[in-house]
C-alpha positions as MATLAB code, in Angstrom:
seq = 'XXXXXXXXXXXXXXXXXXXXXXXXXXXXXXXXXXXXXXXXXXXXXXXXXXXXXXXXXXXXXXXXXXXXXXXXXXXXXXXXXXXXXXXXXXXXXXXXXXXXXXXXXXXXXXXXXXXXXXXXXXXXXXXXXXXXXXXXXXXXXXXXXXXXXXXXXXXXXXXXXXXXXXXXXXXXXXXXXXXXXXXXXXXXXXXXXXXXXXXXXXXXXXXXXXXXXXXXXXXXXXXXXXXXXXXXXXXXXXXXXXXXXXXXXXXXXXXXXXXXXXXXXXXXXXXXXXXXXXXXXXXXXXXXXXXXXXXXXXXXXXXXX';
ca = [
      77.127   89.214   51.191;
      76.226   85.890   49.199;
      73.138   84.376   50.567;
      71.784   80.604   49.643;
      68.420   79.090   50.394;
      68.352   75.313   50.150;
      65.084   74.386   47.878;
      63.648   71.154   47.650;
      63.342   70.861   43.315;
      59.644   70.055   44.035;
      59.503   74.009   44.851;
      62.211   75.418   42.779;
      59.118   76.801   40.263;
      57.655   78.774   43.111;
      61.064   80.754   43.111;
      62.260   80.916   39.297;
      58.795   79.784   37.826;
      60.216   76.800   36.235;
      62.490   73.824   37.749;
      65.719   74.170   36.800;
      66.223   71.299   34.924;
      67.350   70.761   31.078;
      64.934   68.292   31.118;
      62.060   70.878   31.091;
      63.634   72.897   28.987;
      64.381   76.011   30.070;
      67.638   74.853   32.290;
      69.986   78.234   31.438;
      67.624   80.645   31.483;
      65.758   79.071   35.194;
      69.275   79.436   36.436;
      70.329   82.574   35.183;
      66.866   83.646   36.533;
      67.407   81.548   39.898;
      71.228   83.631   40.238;
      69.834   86.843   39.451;
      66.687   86.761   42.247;
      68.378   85.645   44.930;
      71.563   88.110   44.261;
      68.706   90.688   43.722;
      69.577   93.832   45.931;
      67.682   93.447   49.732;
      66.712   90.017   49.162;
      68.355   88.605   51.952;
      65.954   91.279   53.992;
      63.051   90.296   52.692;
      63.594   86.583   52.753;
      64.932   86.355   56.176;
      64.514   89.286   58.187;
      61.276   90.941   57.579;
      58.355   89.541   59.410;
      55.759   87.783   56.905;
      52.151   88.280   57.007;
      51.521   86.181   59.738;
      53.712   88.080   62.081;
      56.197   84.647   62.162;
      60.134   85.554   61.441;
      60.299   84.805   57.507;
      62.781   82.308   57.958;
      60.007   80.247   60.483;
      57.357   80.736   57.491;
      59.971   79.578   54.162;
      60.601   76.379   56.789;
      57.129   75.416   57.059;
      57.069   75.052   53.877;
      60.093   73.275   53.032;
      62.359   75.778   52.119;
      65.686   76.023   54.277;
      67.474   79.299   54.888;
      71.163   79.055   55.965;
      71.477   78.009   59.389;
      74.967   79.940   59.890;
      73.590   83.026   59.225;
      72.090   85.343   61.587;
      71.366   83.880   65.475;
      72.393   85.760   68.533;
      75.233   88.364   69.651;
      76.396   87.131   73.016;
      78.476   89.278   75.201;
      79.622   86.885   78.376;
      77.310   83.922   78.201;
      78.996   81.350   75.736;
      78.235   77.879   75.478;
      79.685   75.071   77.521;
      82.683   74.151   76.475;
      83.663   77.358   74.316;
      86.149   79.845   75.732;
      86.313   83.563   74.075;
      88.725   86.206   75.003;
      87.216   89.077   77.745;
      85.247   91.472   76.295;
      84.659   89.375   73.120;
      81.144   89.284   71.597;
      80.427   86.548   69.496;
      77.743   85.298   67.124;
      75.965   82.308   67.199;
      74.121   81.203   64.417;
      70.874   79.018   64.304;
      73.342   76.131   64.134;
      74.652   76.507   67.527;
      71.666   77.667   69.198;
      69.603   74.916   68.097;
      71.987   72.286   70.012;
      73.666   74.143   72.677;
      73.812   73.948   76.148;
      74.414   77.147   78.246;
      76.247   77.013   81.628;
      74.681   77.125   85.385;
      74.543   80.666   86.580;
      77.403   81.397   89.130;
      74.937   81.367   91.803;
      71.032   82.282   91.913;
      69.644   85.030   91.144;
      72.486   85.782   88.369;
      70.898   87.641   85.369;
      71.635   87.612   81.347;
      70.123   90.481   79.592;
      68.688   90.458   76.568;
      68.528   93.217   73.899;
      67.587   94.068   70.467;
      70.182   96.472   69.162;
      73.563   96.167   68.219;
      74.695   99.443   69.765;
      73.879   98.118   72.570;
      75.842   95.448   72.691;
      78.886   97.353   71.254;
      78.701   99.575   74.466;
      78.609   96.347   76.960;
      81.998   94.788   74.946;
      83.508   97.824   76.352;
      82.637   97.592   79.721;
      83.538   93.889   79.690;
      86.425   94.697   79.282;
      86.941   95.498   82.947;
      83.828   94.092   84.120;
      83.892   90.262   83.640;
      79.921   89.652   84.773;
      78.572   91.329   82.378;
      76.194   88.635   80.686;
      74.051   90.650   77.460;
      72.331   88.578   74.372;
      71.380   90.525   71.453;
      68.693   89.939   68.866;
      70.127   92.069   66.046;
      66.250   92.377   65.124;
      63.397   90.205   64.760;
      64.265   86.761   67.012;
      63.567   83.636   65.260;
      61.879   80.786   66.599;
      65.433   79.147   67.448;
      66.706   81.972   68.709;
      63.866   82.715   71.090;
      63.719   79.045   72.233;
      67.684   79.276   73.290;
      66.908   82.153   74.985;
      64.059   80.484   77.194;
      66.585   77.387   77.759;
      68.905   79.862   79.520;
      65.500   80.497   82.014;
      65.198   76.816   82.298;
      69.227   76.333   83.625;
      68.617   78.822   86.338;
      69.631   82.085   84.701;
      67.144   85.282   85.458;
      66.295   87.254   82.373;
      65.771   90.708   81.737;
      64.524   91.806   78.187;
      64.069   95.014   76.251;
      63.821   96.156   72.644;
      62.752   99.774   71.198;
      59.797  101.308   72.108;
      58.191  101.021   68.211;
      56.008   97.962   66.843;
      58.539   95.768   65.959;
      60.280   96.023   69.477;
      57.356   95.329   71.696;
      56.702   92.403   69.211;
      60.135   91.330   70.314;
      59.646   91.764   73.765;
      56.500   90.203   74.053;
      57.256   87.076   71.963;
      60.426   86.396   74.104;
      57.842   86.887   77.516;
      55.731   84.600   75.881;
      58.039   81.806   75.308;
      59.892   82.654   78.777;
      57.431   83.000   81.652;
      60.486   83.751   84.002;
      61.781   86.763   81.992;
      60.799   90.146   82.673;
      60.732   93.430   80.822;
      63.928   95.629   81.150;
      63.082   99.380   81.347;
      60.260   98.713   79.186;
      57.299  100.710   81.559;
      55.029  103.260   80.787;
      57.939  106.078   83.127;
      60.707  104.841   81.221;
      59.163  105.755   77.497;
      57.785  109.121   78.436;
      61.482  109.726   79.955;
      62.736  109.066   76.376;
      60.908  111.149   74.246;
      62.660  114.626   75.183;
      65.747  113.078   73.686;
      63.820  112.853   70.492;
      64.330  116.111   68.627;
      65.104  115.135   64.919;
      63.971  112.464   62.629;
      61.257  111.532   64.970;
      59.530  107.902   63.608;
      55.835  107.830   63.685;
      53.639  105.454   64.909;
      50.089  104.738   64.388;
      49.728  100.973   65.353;
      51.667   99.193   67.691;
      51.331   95.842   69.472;
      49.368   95.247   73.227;
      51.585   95.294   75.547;
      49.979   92.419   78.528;
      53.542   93.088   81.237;
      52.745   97.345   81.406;
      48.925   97.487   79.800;
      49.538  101.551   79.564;
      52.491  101.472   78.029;
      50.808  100.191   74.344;
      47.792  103.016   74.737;
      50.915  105.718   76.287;
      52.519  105.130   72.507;
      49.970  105.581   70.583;
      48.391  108.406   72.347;
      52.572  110.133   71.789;
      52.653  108.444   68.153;
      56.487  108.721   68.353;
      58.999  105.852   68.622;
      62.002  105.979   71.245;
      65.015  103.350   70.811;
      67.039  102.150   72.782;
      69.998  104.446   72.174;
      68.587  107.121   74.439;
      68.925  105.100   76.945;
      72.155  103.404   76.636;
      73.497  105.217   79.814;
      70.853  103.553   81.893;
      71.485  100.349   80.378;
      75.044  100.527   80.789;
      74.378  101.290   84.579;
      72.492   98.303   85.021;
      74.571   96.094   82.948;
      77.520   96.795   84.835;
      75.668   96.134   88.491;
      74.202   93.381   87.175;
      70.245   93.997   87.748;
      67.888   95.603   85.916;
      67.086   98.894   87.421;
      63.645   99.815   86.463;
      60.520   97.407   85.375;
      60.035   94.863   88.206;
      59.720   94.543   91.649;
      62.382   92.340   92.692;
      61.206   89.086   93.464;
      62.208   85.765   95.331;
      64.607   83.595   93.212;
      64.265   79.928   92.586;
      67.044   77.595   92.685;
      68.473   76.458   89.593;
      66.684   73.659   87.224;
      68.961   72.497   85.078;
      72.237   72.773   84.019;
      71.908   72.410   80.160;
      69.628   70.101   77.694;
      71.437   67.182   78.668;
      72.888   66.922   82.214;
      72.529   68.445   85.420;
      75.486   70.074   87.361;
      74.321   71.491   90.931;
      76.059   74.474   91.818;
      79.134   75.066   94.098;
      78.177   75.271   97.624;
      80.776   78.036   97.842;
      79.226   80.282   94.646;
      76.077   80.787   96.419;
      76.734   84.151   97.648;
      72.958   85.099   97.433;
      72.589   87.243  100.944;
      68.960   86.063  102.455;
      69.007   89.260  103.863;
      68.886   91.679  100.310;
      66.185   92.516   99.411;
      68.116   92.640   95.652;
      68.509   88.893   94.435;
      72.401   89.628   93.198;
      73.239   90.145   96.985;
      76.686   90.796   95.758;
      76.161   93.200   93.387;
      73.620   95.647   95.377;
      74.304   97.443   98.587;
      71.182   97.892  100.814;
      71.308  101.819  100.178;
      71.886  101.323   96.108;
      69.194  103.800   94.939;
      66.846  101.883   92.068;
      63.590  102.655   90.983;
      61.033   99.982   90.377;
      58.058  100.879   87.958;
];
């Protein structure tokens, strides 16, 4: 896939190690040289997806320094929580890029205590597409890796219009990164089967091509869970799990990884206007002890880490 980076001319050297101008020179051979790096086979990985040396997304790191990766590529999956004003046929994911996140406003929640999930894998949002199909409610955002500064920010505006989030990514160094970067940024949001009893239940599903581990990340929402990894040195993804996630997807709460907790009325509607909610959507029941009232029966059997 063809991938440009705008550069400012001032640091076109740092790229091709000359400008590339006629005027200096060398203007055929820079750009032959400038075509051939950035066509070069993984560059777009290296560029934009793996994380620098400063732990920052590399796209956050080439910006503070002037140079501009392509806003329309990359950004979140979305699986039932669109913009305002969009309209995507059921059981659609789409993509939006740093271009739309950056601006967007996301709608009010249906009523409180309405949840968008938020994942790192694809497969995972694959699954949920299906189940959308039949199961309008389902609301799931997906990473697709390492979140960006812009994506992570749209994901805390979605906190700030009322919507409760649930996170999760694998259980390796990268993923907890994930996970705890998005907690940072989003007080509100908690972690999605991402305890200490969930990760042990994973590993028996690990029997081939098992992925080491011999540093990951603290982990401040389950402090055992970091120390539990290392002391198993394995990584478990998401995959094993996807029944599970599928299960709580479809009811609409997360089933294990926080006590359920009393739910705030909404703040806002988006960046730039407030909308209060339907008298008639809030459906709530004071007497759940769930916060989707709707979605949980008092008997519905959950465990809570």
């Amino acid at each position: 896939m063809p991938f440009s980076v705008a550069v400012p001319p001032s640091r076109a050297g740092y790229l091709v190690g000359s400008p590339p101008t006629r005027e200096h020179g060398q203007g055929e051979s820079a750009r032959a040289r400038s075509r051939n790096y950035v066509s070069q086979s993984g560059y777009r990985d290296a560029l934009c997806r793996r994380p620098s040396s400063t732990g920052q997304p590399p796209r956050h790191a080439w910006g503070a320094v002037g140079i501009r990766c392509d806003d329309v590529v990359g950004g979140l999956v979305v699986q039932g929580i669109v913009p305002v004003g969009w309209s995507v046929p059921t059981g659609t994911p789409v993509t939006l890029p740093p271009r739309v996140l950056s601006k967007c406003d996301w709608p009010a929640p249906p009523f409180p205590g309405s949840w968008v999930f938020v994942t790192e894998n694809p497969s995972v949002i694959s699954a949920a597409a299906d189940l959308a199909t039949s199961n309008h409610a389902i609301r799931l955002d997906c990473t697709n890796g390492t979140p960006s500064d812009v994506e992570v920010d749209s994901v805390a505006r979605l906190a700030a219009c009322g919507w409760r989030l649930a996170v999760r990514a694998d259980f390796d160094s990268a993923g907890l990164s994930h996970v705890g970067s998005i907690l940072k940024a989003t007080p509100e949001a908690v972690p999605w089967r991402m305890r200490v009893r969930v990760y042990l239940e994973s590993l028996p599903s690990i029997t081939a091509n098992k992925v080491s581990l011999n540093e990951v990340p603290d982990t401040p929402w389950d402090a055992a869970l970091s120390k539990t990894i290392l002391q198993h040195g394995v990584a478990a993804f998401e995959e094993s799990l996807l029944p599970n996630l599928i299960a709580d997807l479809g009811r609409g709460l997360p089933g294990v990884g926080h006590p359920p907790q009393a739910v705030a009325a909404p703040k806002s509607v988006s960046l730039s206007q407030t909308r209060p909610v339907p008298p008639d959507t809030r459906r709530a029941r004071a007497s759940s002890p769930f916060p989707d009232g709707d979605n949980c029966s008092a008997n519905t059997s959950l465990r809570w880490a």
